[in-house]
C-alpha positions in Angstrom: -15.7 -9.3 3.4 -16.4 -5.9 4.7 -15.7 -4.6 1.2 -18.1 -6.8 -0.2 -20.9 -5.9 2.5 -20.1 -2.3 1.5 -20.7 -2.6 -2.1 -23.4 -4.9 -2.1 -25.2 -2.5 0.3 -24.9 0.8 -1.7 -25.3 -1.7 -5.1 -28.6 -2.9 -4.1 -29.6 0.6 -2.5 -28.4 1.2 -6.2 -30.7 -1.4 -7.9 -33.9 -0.1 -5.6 -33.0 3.2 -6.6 -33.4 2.5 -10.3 -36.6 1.8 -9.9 -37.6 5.1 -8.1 -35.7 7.8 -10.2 -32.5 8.1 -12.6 -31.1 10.9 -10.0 -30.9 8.6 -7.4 -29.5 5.9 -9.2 -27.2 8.3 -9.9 -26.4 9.2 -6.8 -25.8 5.8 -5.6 -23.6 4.9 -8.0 -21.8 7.8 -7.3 -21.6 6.0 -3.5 -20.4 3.3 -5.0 -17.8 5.2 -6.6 -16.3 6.7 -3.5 -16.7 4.3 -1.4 -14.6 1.8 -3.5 -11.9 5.1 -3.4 -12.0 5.1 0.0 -11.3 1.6 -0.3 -8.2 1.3 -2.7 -6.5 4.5 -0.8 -6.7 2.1 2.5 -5.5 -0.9 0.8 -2.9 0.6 -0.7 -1.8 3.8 1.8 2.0 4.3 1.7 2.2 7.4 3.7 3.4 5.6 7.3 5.8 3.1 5.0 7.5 6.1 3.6 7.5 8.3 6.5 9.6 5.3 8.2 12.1 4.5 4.9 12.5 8.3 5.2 13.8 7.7 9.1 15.6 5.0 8.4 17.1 6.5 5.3 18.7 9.1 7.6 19.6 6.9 10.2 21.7 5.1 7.0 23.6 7.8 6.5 24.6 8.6 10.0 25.6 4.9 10.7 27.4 5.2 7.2 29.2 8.6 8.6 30.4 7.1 12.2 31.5 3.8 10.4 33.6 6.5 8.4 34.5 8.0 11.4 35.9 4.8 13.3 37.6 3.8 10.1 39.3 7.2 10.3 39.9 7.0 13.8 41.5 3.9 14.0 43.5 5.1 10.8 45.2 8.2 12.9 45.3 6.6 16.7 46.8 4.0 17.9 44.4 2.0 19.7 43.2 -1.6 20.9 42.0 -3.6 17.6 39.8 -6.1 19.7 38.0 -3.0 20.8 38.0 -1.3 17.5 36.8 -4.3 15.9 33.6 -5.2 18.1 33.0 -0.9 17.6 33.2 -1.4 13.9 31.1 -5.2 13.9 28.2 -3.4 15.8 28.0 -0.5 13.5 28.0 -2.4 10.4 25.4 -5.1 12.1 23.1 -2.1 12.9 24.0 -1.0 9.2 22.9 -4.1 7.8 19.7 -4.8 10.1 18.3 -1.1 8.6 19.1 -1.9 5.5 17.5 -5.1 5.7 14.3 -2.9 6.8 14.8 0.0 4.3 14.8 -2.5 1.6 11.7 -4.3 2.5 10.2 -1.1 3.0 10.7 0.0 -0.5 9.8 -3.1 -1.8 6.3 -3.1 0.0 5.6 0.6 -1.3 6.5 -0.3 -4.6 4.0 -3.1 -4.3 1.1 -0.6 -2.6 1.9 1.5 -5.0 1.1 -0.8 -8.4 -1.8 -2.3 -6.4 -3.6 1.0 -6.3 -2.8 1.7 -9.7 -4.3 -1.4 -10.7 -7.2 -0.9 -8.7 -7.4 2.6 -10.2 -7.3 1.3 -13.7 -9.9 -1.6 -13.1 -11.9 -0.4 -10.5 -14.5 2.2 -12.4 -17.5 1.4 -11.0 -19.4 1.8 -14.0 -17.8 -0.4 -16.2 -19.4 -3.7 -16.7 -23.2 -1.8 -16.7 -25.4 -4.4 -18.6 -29.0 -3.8 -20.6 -30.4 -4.5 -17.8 -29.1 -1.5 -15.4 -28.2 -4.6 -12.8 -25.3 -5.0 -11.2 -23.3 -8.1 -12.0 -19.7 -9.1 -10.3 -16.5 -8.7 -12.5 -14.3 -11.7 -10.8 -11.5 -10.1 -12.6 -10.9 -6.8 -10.9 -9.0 -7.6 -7.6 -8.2 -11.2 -8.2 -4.3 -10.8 -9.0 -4.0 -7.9 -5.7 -6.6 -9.8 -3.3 -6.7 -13.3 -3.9 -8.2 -15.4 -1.0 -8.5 -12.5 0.8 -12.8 -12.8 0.3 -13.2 -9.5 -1.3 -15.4 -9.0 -4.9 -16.5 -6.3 -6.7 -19.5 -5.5 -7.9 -20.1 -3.0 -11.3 -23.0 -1.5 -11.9 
């Protein structure tokens, strides 16, 4: 909805404009423009996502390297298997859990990531201008990435 307030605003700024001079309507649609950018780069923002599949992806590979090391361990020493076995249960259950998270984290970036390419492809601003210089609403652009979430967008 806040999308759609934004649009509409700077579209009917756009509208009035047209009736003033061709540099402002220029201008605004160049508003338009950015501000439905701004929009897709907020939507579809990985940078926190893969700053955190980046952590985790470390923290793999130590929990990967001391389940290594207790195999080893237990390998060369003698030493109590009930023990062992409840050392080597919690490192693969902590394994497992950040898998669990890594994967869903590269699942949801890989979903950001085709959204804003999507949106990128579909989202010129000035497609859809009409005759008439009006705006009109293209139902199409984020119904696949946005659906029920409220938002339109408007073309000029």
């Amino acid at each position: 909805m806040a999308f759609n307030k934004l649009v509409t605003e700077r579209a009917g700024a756009n509208v009035a404009s047209r009736s003033r001079a061709s540099t402002s309507a220029s201008c605004a649609s160049e508003k338009i423009a950015t501000n439905a950018r701004l929009v897709r780069q907020t939507l579809c923002d990985t940078s926190e996502l893969e700053q955190e599949k980046s952590s985790l992806g470390q923290e793999l590979a130590v929990l990967v390297e001391m389940t290594q090391n207790c195999i080893a361990e237990n390998a060369r020493i003698a030493q109590d298997q009930g023990e062992y076995q409840k050392r080597y249960n919690g490192l693969v259950e902590r394994y497992e859990k950040t898998k669990a998270r890594f994967d869903e984290l590269t699942e949801a970036i890989a979903e950001r990531s085709a959204k804003g390419e999507r949106l990128r492809r579909e989202a010129s601003p000035f497609r859809g201008r009409g005759s008439s210089g009006r705006l009109r609403h293209n139902g199409n652009l984020w119904q696949s990435s946005m659906s029920g979430s409220g938002v339109r967008w408007w073309t000029m």
